[in-house]
N, C-alpha and C positions, 0 to 999 in steps of 0.2 A: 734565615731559613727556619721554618716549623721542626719543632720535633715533638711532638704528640704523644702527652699523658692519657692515655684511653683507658677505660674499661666499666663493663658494668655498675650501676649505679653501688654503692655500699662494696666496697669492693675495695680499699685503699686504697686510693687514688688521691685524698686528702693526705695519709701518714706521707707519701710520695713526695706530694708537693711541701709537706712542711720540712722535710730533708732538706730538697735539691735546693729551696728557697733559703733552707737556714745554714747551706755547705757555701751557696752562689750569692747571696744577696746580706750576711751580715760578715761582720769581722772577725770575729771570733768562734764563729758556731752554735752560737746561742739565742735560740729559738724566739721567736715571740709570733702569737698571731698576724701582728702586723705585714710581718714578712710576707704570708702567705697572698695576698694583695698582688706581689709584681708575678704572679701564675694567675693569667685570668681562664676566663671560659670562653670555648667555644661551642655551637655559636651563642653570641652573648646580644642584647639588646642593643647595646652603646654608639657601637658603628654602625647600625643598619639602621638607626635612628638619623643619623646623619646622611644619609644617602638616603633619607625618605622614603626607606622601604615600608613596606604595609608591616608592620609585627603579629598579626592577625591573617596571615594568608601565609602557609607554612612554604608554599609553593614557588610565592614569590620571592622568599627569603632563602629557598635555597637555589635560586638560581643565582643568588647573590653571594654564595658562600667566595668562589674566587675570588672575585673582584676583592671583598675584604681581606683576603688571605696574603693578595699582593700588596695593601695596601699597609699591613703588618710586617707586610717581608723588604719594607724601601727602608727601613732600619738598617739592614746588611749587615745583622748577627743573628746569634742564636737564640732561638725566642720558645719556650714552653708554653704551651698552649695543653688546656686541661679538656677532655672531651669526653662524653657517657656517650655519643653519637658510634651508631655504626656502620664501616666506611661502606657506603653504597655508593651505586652509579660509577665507581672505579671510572671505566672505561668511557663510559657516555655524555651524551652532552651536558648533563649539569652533575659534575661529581660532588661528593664531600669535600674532596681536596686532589691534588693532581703531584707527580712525581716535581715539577717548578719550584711548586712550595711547599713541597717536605721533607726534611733532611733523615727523618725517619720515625718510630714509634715506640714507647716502652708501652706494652699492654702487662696491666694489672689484674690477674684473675683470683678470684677466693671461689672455694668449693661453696657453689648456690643452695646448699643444705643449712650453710652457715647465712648467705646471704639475705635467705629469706624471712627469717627472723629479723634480721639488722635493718632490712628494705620497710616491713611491715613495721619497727619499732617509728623509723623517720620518718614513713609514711602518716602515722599514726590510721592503719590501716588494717585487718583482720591478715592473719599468717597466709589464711585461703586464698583470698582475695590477692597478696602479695605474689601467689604461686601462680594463681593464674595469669599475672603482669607479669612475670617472668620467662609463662610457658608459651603466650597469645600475642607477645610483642605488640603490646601498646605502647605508642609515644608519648614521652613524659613532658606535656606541656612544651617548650620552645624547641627541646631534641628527642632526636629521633632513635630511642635506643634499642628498637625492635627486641627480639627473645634472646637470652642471654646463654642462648648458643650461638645464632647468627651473631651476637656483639663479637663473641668471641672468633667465631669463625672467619669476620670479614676481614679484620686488622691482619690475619695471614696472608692477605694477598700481600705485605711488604715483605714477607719473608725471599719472593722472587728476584730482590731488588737487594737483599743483605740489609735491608733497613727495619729490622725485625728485633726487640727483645721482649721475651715474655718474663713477667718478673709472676712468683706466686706470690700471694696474701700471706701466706702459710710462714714462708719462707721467709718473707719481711720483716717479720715479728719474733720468728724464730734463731733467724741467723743474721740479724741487723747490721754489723758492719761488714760481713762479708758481701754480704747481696748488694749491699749500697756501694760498693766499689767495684763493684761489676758491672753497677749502673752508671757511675762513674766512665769509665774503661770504655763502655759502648758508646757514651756521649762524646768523648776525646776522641774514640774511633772514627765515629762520624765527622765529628767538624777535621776529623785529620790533623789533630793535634797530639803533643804529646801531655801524656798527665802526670803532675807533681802532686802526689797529695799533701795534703796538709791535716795531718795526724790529729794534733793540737784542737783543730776547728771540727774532726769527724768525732773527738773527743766527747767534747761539747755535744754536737749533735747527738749523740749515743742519749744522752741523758735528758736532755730538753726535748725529746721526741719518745720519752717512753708514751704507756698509754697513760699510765698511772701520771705522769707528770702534765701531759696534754689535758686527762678530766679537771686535774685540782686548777687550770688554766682557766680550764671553761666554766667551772662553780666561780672562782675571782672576778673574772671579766668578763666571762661571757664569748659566745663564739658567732661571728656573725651568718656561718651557713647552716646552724639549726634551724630546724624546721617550728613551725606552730602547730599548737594544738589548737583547732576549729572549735572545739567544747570551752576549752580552758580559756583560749588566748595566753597562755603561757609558752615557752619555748620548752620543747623536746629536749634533755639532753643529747650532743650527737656521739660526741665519747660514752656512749653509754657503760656498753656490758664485757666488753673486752674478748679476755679467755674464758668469761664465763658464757658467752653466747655458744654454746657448743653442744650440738644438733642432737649428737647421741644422747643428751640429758634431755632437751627440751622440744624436739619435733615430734609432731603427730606420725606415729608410722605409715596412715593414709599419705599425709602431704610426701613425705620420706620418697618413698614408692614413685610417686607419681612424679618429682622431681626427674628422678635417676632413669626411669622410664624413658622421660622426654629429653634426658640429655647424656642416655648411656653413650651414645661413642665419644663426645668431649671429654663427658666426665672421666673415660678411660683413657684415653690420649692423654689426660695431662696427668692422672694418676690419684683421681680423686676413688676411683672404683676400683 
């Protein structure tokens, strides 16, 4: 069964998967890009290549979103799937995904004050221009991340089902072993198992997942989800700016405004406002 990494693009959903990747898939808790590999995306090209989907008619691909979902879930374990998509069509004939194959969701949110700096740096894209992607829910190439209240709003409909965790950005960074063992706890929940941790290997983690230790990663070897620069042809940093991307020092109080405007009751439900 699914359990779905979700959330806004630039958002940590990366520090996420290099955790769960580096707690679940090494021996000791120590990190390396490679790990990050057994978390892939959805949707992702690979399998809908195989079933001959059209990759250029967004339409026909997601009518195709189940059929792959099941065909992910004939493993019969627990499987993370990484997703910027927002759940639409729940209910209706072609959903994102269906209660079958979901065991449940950790959604990642960061205050979009922050985001849209971080969105506009990857994008290699004007801050403005990043705002209005954010405010106008345009689709980013193969998914569908609409505005990044709807992102955030949709993944609440597992809340009705108990298959619900919202993790903060904030928080992640802030309180890194505690939050990570909550996220833990909710994963154990779900599959209905019990959890042993392993001190030893969250150790590790702790340190091989700072930010500082993830950029000096990506200067050595490189990271293979940076983006390009269209001018340069060079790779963007994608660890870029850290704790220093921080709104009150470097946002336009136009953009500032028009953010919180367009996203005052989120922003206040989750305690950004």
């Amino acid at each position: 069964m699914i359990i779905w990494l979700a959330s806004y693009p630039k958002s940590g959903n990366t520090l996420l998967r290099s955790m769960l990747t580096g707690y679940f898939f090494s021996k000791d808790g120590n990190y390396d890009f490679t790990l990050i590999k057994n978390i892939k995306q959805f949707p992702h090209g690979g399998l809908f290549k195989e079933l001959g989907v059209d990759l250029s008619n967004q339409n026909e691909t997601i009518k195709k979103y189940i059929e792959i979902q099941k065909i992910i879930n004939r493993q019969n374990n627990i499987k993370f799937l990484k997703t910027h998509s927002y759940l639409f069509n729940f209910k209706k004939n072609y959903p994102f995904t269906d209660l079958r194959n979901t065991l449940g969701v950790i959604y990642i949110v960061r205050d979009p004050r922050n985001v849209v700096t971080s969105f506009s740096k990857y994008k290699n894209i004007s801050i403005k221009e990043s705002a209005n992607f954010m405010i106008n829910g345009k689709g980013d190439g193969f998914t569908w991340t609409n505005t990044w209240s709807e992102n955030y709003r949709s993944w609440k409909e597992l809340i009705n089902y108990n298959k619900y965790l919202l993790i903060k950005y904030e928080d992640l960074i802030e309180n890194r072993e505690n939050v990570f063992i909550k996220i833990l706890e909710f994963i154990h929940k779900l599959n209905n198992t019990k959890l042993k941790l392993d001190l030893n290997k969250i150790k590790n983690l702790m340190k091989t997942t700072s930010f500082e230790y993830l950029q000096k990663l990506e200067r050595e070897k490189g990271f293979s989800e940076s983006s390009i620069d269209k001018k340069t042809g060079k790779k963007i940093p994608f660890f870029n700016m850290g704790k220093k991307n921080n709104w009150k020092e470097i946002l336009n109080p136009e953009i500032k405004n028009q953010l919180e405007t367009s996203f005052i009751k989120e922003m206040q439900e989750i305690g950004y406002l």
